[in-house]
C-alpha positions as CSV (number, residue, x, y, z in Angstrom):
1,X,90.7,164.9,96.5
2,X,92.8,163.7,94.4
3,X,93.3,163.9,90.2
4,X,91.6,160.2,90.7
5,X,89.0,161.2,92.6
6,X,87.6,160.5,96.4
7,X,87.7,157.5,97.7
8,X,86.5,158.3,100.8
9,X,82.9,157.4,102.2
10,X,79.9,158.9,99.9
11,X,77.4,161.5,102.6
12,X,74.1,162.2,101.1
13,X,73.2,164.4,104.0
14,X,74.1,168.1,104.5
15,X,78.0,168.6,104.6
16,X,77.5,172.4,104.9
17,X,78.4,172.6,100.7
18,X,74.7,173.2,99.9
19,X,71.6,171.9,100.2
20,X,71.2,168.2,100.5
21,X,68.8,166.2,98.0
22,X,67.0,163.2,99.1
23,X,66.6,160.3,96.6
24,X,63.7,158.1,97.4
25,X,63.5,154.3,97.0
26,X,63.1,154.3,93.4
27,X,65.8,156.3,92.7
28,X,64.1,159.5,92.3
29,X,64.0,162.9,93.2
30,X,61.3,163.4,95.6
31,X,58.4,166.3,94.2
32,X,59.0,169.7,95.6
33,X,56.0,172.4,96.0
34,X,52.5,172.0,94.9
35,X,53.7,168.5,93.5
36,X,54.2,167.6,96.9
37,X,50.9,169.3,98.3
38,X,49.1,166.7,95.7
39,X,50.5,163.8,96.7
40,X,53.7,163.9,93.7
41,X,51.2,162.9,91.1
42,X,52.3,165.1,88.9
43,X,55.8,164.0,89.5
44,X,55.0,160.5,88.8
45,X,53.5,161.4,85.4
46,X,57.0,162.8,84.1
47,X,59.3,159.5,85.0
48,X,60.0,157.2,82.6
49,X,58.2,153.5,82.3
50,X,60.7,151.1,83.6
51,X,61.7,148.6,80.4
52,X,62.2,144.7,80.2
53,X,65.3,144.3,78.1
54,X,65.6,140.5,78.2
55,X,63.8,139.4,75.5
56,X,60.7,137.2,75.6
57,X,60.2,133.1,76.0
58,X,62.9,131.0,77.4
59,X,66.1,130.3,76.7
60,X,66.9,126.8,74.8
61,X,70.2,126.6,74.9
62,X,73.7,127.8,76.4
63,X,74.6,130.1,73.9
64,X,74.9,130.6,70.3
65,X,78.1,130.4,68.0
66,X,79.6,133.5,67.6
67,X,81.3,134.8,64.2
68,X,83.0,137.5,65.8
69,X,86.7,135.8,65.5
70,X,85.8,133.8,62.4
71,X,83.8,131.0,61.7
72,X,85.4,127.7,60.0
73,X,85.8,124.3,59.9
74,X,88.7,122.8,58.1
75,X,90.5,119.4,57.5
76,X,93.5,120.8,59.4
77,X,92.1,121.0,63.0
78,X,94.6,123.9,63.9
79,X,92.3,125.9,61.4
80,X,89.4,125.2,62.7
81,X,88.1,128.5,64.2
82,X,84.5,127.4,66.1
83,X,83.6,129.6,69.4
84,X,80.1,129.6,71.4
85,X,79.1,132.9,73.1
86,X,78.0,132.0,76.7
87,X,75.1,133.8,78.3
88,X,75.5,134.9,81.9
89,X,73.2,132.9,83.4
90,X,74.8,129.6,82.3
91,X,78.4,130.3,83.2
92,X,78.7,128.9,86.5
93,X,77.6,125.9,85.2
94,X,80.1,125.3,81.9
95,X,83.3,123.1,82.2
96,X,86.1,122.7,79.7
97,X,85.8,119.0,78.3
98,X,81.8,119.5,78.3
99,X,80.1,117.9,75.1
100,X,77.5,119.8,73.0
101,X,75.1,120.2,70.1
102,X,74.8,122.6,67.6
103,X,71.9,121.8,65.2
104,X,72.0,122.6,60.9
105,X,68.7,124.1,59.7
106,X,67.9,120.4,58.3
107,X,68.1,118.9,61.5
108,X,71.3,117.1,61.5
109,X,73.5,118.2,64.6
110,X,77.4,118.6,65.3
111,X,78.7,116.9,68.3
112,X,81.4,119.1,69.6
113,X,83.8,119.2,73.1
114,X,84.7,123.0,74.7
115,X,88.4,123.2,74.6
116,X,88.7,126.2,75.9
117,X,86.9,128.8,77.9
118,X,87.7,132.5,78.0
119,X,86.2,136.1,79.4
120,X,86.5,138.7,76.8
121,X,85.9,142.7,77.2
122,X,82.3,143.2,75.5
123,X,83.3,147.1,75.3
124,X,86.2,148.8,74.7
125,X,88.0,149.5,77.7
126,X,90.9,149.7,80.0
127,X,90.5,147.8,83.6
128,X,94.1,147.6,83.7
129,X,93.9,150.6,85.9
130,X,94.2,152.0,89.9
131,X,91.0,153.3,89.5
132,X,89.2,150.1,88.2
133,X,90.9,147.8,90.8
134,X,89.6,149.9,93.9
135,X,86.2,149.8,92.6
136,X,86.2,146.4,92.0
137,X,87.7,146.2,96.0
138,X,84.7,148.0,97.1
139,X,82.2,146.1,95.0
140,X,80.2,143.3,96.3
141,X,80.5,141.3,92.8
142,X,81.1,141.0,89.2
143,X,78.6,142.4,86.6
144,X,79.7,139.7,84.1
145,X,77.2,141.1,81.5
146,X,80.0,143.6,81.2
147,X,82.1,141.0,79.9
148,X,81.8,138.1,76.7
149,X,81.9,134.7,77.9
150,X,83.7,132.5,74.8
151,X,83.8,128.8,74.5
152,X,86.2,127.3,72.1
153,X,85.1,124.1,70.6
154,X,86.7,121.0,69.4
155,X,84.1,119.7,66.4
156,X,84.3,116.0,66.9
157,X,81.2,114.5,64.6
158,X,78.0,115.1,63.0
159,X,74.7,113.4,64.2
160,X,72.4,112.4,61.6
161,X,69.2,109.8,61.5
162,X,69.6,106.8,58.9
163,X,67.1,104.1,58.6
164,X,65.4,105.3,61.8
165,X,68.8,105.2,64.0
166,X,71.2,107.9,64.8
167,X,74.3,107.4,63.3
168,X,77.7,109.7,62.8
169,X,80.3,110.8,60.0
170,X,83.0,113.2,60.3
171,X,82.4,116.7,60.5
172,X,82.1,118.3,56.9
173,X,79.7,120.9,57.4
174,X,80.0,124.6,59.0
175,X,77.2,125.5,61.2
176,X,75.1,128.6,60.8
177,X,76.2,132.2,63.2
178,X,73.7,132.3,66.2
179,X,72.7,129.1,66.1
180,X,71.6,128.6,69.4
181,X,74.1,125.7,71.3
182,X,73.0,123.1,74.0
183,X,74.3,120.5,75.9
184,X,74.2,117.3,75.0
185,X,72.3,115.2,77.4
186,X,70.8,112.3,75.3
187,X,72.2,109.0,76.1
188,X,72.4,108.0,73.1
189,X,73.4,111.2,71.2
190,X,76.6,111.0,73.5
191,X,77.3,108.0,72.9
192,X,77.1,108.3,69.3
193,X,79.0,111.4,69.2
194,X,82.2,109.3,71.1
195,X,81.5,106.4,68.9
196,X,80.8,104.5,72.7
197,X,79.2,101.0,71.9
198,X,75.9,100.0,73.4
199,X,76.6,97.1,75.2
200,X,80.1,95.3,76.2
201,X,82.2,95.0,78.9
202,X,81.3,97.4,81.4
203,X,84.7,100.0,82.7
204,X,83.0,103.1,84.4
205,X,81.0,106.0,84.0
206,X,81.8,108.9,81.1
207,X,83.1,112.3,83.4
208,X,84.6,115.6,83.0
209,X,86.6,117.0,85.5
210,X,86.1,114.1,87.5
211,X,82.4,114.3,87.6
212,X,79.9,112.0,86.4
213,X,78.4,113.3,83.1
214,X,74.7,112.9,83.7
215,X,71.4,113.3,81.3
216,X,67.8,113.4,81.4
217,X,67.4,109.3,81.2
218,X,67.3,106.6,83.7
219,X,70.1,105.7,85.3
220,X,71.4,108.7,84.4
221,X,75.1,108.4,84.1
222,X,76.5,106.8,80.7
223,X,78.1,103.9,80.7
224,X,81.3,103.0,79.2
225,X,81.9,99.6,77.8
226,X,84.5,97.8,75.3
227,X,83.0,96.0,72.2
228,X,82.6,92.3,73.0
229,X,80.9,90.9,70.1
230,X,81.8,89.7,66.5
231,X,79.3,91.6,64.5
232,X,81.8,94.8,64.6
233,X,85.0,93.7,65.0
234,X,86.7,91.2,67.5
235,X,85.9,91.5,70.8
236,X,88.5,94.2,72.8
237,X,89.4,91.4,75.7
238,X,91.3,90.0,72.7
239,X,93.3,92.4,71.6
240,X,94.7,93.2,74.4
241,X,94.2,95.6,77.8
242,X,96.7,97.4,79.6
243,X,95.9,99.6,82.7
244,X,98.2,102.0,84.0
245,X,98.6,103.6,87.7
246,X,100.6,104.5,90.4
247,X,100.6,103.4,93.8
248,X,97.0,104.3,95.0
249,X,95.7,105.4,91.8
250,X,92.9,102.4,92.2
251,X,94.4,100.4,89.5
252,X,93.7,97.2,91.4
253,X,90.2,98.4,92.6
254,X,89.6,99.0,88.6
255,X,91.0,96.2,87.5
256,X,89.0,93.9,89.9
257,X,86.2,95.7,88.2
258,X,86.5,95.2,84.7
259,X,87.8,91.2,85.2
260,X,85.0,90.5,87.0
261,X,82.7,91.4,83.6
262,X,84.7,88.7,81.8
263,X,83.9,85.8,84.0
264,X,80.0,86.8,83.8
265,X,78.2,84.0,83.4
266,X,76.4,84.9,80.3
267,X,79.4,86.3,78.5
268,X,80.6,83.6,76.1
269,X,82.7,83.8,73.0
270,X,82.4,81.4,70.0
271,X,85.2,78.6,69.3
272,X,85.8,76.7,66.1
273,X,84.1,73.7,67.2
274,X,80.6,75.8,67.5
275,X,80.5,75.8,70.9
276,X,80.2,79.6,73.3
277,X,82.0,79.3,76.3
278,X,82.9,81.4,79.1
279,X,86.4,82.2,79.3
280,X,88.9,81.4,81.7
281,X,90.9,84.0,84.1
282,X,94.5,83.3,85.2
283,X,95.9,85.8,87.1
284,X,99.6,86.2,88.2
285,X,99.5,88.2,91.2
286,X,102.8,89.0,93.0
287,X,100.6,91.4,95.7
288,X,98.3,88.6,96.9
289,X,95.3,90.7,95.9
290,X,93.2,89.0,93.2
291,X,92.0,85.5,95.7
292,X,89.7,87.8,96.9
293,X,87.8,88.0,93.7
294,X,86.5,84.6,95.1
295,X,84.5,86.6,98.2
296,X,81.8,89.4,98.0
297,X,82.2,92.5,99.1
298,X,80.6,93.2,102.4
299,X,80.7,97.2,101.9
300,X,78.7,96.9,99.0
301,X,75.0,97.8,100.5
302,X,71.8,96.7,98.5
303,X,71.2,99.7,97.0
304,X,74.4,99.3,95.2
305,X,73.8,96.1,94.4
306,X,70.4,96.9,93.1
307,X,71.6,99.9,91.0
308,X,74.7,97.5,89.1
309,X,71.9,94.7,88.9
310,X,69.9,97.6,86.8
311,X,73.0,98.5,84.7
312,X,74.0,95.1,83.7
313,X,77.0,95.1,85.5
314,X,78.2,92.2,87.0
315,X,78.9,92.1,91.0
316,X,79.4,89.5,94.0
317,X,82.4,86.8,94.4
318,X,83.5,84.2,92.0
319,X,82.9,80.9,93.9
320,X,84.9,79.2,90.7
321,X,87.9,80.9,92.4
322,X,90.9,79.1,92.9
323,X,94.5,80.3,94.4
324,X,97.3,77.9,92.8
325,X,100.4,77.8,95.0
326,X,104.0,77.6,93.7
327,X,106.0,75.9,96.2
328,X,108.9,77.2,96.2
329,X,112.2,76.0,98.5
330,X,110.9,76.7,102.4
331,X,108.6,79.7,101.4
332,X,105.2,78.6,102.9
333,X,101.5,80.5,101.6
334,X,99.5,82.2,104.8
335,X,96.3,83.7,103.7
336,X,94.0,84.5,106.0
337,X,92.1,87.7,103.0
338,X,90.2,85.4,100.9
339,X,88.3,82.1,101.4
340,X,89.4,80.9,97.9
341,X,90.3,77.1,97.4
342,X,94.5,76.5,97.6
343,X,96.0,74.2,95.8
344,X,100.2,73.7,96.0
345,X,102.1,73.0,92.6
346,X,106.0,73.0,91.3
347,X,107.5,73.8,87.8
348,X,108.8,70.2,86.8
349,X,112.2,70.1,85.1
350,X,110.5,68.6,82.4
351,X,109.3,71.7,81.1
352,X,112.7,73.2,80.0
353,X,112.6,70.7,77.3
354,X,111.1,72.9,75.4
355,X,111.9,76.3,77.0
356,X,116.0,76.4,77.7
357,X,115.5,80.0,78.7
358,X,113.6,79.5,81.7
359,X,117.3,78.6,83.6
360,X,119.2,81.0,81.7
361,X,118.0,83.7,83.5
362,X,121.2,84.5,85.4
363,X,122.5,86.0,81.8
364,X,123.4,83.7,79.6
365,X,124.6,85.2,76.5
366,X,124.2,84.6,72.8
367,X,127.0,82.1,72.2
368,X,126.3,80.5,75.8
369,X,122.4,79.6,75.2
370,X,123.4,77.4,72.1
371,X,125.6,75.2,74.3
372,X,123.0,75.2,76.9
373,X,120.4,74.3,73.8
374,X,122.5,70.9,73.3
375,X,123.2,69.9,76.8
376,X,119.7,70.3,77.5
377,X,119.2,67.8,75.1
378,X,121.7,65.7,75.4
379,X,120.4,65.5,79.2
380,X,116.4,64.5,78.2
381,X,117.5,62.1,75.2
382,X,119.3,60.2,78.6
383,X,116.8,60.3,81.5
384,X,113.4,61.4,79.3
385,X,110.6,64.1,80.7
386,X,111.4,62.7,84.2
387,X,114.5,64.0,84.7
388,X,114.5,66.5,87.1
389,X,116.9,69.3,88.2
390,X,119.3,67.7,90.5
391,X,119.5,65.2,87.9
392,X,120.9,68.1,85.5
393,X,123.1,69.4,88.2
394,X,124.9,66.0,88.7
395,X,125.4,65.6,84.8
396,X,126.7,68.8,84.7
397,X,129.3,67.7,87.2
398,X,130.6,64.9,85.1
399,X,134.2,65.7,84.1
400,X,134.2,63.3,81.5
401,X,131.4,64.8,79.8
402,X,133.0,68.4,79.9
403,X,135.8,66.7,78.2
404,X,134.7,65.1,75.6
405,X,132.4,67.8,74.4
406,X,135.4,70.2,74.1
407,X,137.7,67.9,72.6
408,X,134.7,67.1,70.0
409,X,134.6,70.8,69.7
410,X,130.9,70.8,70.2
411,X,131.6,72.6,73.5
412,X,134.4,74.7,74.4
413,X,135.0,73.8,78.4
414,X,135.1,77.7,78.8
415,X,131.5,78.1,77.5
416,X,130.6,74.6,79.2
417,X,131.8,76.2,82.6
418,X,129.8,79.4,81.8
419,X,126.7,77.2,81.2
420,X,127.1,75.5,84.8
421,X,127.7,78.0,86.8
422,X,125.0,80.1,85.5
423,X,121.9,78.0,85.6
424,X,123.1,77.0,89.3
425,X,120.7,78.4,91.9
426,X,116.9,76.7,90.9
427,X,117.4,73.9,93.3
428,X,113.9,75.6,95.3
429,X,111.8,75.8,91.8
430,X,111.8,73.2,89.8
431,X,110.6,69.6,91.1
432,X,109.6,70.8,94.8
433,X,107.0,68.2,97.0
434,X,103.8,68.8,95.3
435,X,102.4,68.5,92.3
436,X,103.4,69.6,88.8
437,X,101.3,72.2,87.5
438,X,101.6,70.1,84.2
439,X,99.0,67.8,85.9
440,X,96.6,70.2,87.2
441,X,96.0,71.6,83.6
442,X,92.4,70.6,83.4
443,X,92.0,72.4,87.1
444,X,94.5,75.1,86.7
445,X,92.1,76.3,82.9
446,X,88.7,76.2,83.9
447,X,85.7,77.8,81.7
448,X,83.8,80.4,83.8
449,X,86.6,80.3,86.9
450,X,89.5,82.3,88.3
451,X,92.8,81.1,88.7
452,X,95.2,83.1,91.1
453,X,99.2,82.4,91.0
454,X,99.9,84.5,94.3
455,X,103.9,85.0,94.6
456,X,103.7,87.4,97.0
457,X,105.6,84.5,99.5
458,X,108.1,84.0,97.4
459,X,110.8,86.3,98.2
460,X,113.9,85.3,95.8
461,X,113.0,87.3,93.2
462,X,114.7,85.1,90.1
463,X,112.3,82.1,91.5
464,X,109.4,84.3,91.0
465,X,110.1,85.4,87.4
466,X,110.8,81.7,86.5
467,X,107.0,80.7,88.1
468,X,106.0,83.3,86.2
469,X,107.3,83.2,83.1
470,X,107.4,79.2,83.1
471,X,103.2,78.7,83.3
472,X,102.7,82.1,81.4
473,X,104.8,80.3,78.6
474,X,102.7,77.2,79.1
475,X,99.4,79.1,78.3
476,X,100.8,80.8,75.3
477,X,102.2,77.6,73.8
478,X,99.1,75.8,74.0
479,X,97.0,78.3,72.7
480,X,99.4,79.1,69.5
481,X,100.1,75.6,69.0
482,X,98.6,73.3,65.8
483,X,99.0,70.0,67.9
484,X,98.7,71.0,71.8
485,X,99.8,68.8,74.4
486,X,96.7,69.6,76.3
487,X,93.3,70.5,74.7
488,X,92.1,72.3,77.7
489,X,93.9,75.5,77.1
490,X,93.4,75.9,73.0
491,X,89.1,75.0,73.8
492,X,88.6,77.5,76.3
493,X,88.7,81.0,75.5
494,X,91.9,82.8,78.2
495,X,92.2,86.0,79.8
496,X,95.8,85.9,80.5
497,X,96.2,88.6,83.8
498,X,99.7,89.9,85.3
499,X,99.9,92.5,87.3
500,X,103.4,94.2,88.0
501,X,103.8,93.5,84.3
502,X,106.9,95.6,84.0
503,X,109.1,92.7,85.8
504,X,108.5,90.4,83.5
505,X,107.4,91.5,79.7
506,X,111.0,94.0,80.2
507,X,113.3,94.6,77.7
508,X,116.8,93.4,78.1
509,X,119.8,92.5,76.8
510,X,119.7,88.8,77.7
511,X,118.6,85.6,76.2
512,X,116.0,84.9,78.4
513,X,114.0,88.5,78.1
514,X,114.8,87.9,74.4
515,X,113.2,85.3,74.0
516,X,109.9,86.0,76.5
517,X,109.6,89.0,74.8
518,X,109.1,87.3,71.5
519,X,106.8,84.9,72.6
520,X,104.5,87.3,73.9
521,X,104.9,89.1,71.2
522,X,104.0,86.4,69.0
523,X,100.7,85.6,71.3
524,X,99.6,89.3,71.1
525,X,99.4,89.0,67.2
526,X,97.3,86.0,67.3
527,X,95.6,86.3,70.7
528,X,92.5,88.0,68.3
529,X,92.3,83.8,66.4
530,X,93.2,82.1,69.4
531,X,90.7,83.5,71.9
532,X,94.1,84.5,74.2
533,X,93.4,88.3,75.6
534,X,96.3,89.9,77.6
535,X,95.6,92.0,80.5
536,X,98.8,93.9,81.6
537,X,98.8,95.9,84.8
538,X,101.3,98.1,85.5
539,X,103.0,101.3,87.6
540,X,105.9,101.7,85.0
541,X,104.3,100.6,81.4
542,X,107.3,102.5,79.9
543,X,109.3,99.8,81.4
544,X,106.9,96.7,79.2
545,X,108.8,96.1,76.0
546,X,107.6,98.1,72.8
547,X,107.1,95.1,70.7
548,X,104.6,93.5,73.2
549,X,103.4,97.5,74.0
550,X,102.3,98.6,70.4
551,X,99.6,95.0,70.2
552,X,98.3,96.4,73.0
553,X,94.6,98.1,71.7
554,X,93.1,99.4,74.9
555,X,94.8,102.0,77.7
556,X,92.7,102.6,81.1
557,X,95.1,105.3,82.7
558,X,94.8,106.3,86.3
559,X,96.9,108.3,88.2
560,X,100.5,108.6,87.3
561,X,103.1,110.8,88.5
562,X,106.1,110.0,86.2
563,X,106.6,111.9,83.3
564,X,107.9,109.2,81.7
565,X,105.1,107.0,82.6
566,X,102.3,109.0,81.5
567,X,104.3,109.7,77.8
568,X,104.9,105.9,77.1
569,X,100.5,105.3,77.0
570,X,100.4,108.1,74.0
571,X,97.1,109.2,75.1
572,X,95.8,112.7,73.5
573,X,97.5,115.7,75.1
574,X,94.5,117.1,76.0
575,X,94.1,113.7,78.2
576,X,97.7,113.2,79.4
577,X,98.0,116.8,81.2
578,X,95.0,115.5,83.3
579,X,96.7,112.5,84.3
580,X,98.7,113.9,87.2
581,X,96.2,115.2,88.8
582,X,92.8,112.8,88.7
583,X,91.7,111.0,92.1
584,X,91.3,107.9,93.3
585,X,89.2,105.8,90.5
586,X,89.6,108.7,88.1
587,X,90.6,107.1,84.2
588,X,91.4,107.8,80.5
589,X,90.4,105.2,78.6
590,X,91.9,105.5,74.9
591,X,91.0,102.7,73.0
592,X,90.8,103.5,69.3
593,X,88.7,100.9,68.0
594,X,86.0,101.5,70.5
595,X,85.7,104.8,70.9
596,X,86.9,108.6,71.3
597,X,89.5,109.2,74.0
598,X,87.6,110.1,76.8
599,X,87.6,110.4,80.0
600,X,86.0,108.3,82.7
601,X,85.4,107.5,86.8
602,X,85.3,103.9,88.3
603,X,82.4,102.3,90.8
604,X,82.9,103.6,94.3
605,X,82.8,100.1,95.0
606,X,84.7,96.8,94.4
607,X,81.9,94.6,93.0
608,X,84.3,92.0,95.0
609,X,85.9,91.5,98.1
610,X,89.2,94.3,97.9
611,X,91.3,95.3,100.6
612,X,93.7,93.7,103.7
């Protein structure tokens, strides 16, 4: 024995200290003497009558907001002081990032998230302690009705009927103490509370924690969606998406997804002319992945199909699906994934005319891309939009010409030299045996269809920037011009796709990224008027330029592991901790103009054909 008492094994029998005392089922004594000889009825009269302290009916809720710690909402959120006692029974089931209720007395309700969860002593005491610890070893489990069970919320709207519909406004009211709390699982009273839109382009399922938030309605997951219509604003797809994730994050399987809505057939946008059409999809694709959009997916069972069919999402291939080639030197296109349509084209010369920087990739500088500027022109003004590379090369070559421009002092033969030598080394991309992608416009822009530029062949790295950068520039031009060359492009509403964005939208300190960067800048101001939507896709977004970055209005975040990576998408803190951690197909989706931050799962499936 010990001044903390005996640990050892509890007897109830006789240890030779006294006389042992039985304790029967109950818990009582048994009767001794004539109580016995009549059967203990006289014992039974004396106990006490067993009380029910729970108290009567059911409960409705979770728990009730507690004033224990204060009670206050204020325009500062860091003095907001709003906490939710849980009862016992509904622990277990309470996650942080859950979304509640908490009615007023007049019926209007505040729409809150739990931040925070916490166990708190319910009586004064001291379990920091030898004693305390080797009773809990010995026990079986917790008595958590020995402890408080607090929730800290995060008040995010209030809920309130106008005209018949439910509507929201910022929180400006305080709710009453022991007001009884409840989870929110109305559809539409959680999708009022996140400012979620009805209908739109379809992205995943609401989650916490990486499960599905589900309510009482049928389906019952909620379904997240980006505004697509006029009446509230313009349509997300044109102001701009980027998606963010590492290497097996399920960025490609989500992306897949969510272009797949935009080449619906019944989604259509208004053009100045009057007409709705269906917008176009070009997608530069240096993985080879996106052809497959073409093919259904054969893991997607009936059930599946049946259950998307019911939520309005759109599944199955695109047979409008087209892979356009470059050809590029000896670099020859095997695809053996997809069944889409190829079709080979080469950049013509002809379209440096009007972009210079597309050969001054090997680093021209700023008093170097003026001289190239002139002899640019000097070249077309001689041999017109046929000219072709090796026609440029040759009149590069011409010793006379070097002279005269430096004796004229238009060029100096140092920077004339500089020019040359750097825009040698395109001889495989421009003018190659097929034909010009300036002639396939009407095919290469179609309404309703997918156009794939796979460069996944090409392995010079430089010819695959200037592919890129050369019909990505060709889009944008059209769209932003007053008088386009081709009508095609500026009537049909564009989704302009690149994956591996970070190689080409990059800042640098060279002409050419200069001047890309611009452009695209330029098209992501006015993509909103000219029906032009960017849709980035990236493993490094810190690595896209922040002039093209900050146009961009929607984030869909997977899994990143760079800490540099997930603090270039400024997503709420409470979102970017998450973000090292979520699964396969797990997202944050922080698009302000649609809704709350919040936090999202993709379709098991592909609703195309994905994988090699």
């Amino acid at each position: 024995m010990t001044d903390l008492g005996d640990f050892g094994d509890f007897d109830g029998g006789d240890d030779g200290g006294g006389p042992s005392v039985g304790v029967d089922d109950d818990g009582a004594a048994p009767a001794t003497g004539d109580s016995a000889a009549d059967g203990g009825s006289s014992a039974r009269e004396d106990e006490f009558e067993p009380l029910d302290v729970s108290p009567r009916g059911s409960d409705r809720g979770i728990g009730t907001i507690a004033v224990s710690e204060g009670l206050q909402i204020c325009e500062r959120e860091e003095d907001t002081q709003l906490r939710a006692y849980v009862t016992t029974g509904n622990r277990p089931n309470v996650r942080i990032g859950s979304y509640l209720l908490v009615p007023y007395p007049d019926g209007e309700r505040l729409f809150c998230r739990i931040t925070g969860l916490e166990y708190a002593q319910a009586f004064h005491a001291d379990d920091a302690t030898e004693i305390h610890a080797r009773r809990a070893m010995r026990r079986d489990g917790i008595d958590e009705a020995d402890y408080k069970f607090m929730a800290t919320l995060e008040p995010m709207a209030v809920l309130f009927e106008q005209d018949g519909e439910l509507t929201r406004r910022m929180v400006d009211r305080v709710p009453k103490p022991e007001t009884v709390v409840r989870e929110a699982a109305d559809t539409s009273e959680i999708k009022t509370g996140l400012k979620m839109p009805e209908d739109g382009v379809f992205v995943g399922h609401l989650s916490v924690g990486g499960e599905r938030v589900e309510t009482n309605a049928e389906p019952p997951t909620i379904d997240y969606r980006l505004k697509d219509d006029y009446d509230s604003g313009d349509p997300l797809v044109f102001r701009h998406t980027l998606v963010a994730g590492g290497t097996g994050s399920g960025k490609t399987h989500g992306a897949k997804n969510i272009l797949r809505q935009y080449v619906a057939d019944e989604r259509t946008y208004p053009m100045k002319d009057g007409r709705s059409v269906t917008p176009a999809l070009v997608m530069f694709d240096p993985q080879d992945e996106y052809a497959q959009m073409h093919d259904d997916n054969p893991a997607m069972t009936d059930g599946f199909a049946r259950r998307l069919e019911r939520e309005g999402i759109a599944h199955g291939g695109v047979d409008d699906t087209t892979a356009f080639v470059p050809k590029v030197g000896r670099a020859t296109y095997a695809a053996d994934h997809h069944r889409a349509e190829q079709v080979e084209f080469t950049v013509p010369f002809s379209m440096v005319r009007s972009r210079p920087w597309l050969v001054a990739s090997a680093g021209l500088n700023d008093n170097q891309y003026p001289a190239l500027k002139y002899l640019l022109k000097r070249f077309f003004d001689q041999h017109g939009n046929e000219g072709t590379y090796e026609q440029f090369r040759r009149f590069l070559d011409d010793p006379a010409l070097k002279e005269e421009l430096d004796e004229s002092g238009r060029v100096h033969e140092a920077t004339f030299d500089a020019v040359k030598r750097r825009t040698y080394g395109f001889g495989d991309v421009f003018d190659q045996a097929a034909r010009p992608i300036t002639d396939l416009v009407h095919e290469f822009v179609r309404p309703g269809g997918v156009s794939v530029v796979p460069t996944y062949h090409v392995n010079d790295s430089r010819a695959t920037t200037t592919v890129v950068l050369a019909l990505a520039s060709l889009l944008v031009d059209e769209k932003l011009s007053n008088d386009p060359t081709h009508d095609r492009i500026k009537e049909t509403p564009l989704v302009l796709g690149m994956d591996e964005a970070h190689n080409f939208l990059t800042d640098a300190d060279n002409v050419q990224a200069r001047k890309v960067i611009s452009k695209f800048t330029d098209a992501a101001k006015q993509g909103r008027k000219e029906r032009l939507g960017l849709f980035l896709i990236t493993q490094d977004p810190q690595d896209i330029a922040d002039p093209v970055f900050k146009q961009v209005n929607t984030k869909v975040v997977l899994n990143l592991g760079d800490e540099d990576a997930i603090k270039s998408v400024n997503i709420p803190p409470n979102l970017e901790s998450k973000v090292p951690y979520m699964e396969k197909g797990q997202m944050v989706v922080y698009s302000p103009d649609n809704s709350e931050p919040v936090e999202c799962i993709g379709l098991s499936t592909c609703v195309t054909e994905h994988g090699r």
